[in-house]
N, C-alpha and C positions, 0 to 999 in steps of 0.2 A: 486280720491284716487289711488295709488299705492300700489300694493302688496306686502309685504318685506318678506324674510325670515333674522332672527337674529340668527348666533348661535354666542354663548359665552363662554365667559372662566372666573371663577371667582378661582384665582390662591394660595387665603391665606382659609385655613379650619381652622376653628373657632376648639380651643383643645376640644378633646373629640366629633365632631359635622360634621354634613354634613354640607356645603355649601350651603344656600336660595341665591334666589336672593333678593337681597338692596331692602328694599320700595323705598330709596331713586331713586335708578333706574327707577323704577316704574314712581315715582312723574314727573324725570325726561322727559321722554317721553310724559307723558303727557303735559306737559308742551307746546312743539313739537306739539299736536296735534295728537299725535301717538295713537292709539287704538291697545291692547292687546288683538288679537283673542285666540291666544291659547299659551296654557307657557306645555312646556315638560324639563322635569329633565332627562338629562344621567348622571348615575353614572357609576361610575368605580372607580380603580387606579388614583389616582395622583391628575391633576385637576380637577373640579367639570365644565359640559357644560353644558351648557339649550339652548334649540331652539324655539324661538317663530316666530308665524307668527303674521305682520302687516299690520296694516289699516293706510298709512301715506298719508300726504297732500301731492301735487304735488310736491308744493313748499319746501318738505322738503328733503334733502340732505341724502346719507349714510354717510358723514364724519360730518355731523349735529349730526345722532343720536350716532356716534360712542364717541364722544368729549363729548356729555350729559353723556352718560353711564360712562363716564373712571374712574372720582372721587369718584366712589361707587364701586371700586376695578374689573369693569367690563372692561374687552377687548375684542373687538368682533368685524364679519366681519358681511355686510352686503350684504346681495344679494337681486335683485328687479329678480322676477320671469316673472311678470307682470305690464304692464302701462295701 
């Protein structure tokens, strides 16, 4: 397994509402093989981030998980900290 850090950007606010992140997002990942150690919400201004850290297979890519995430209004970069 490889370590990932995810942060994200999820760029449309729901009226009246903070930004969650997608279950779909979630599903996605999983899908991947990806394990959700830990999910942190930055708010602010403007858009909505979230930083998670991952537990992903060897074999799985940052432009893997970036391309699952997108269709659930998520854009994000991916950093592997650790191999």
């Amino acid at each position: 397994m490889k370590i990932n850090l995810l942060l994200s950007i999820i760029k449309t606010t729901p009226p009246g509402g903070v930004p969650t992140w997608p279950e779909g997002a979630t599903k996605a990942l999983l899908e991947l093989g990806v394990e959700i150690k830990f999910q942190y919400s930055l708010t602010g201004n403007g858009p909505h981030h979230f930083l998670h850290y991952l537990n992903v297979p060897t074999t799985v890519t940052a432009t893997q998980i970036k391309e699952k995430i997108q269709p659930y209004g998520v854009e994000g970069e991916v950093y592997v900290f650790e191999d």
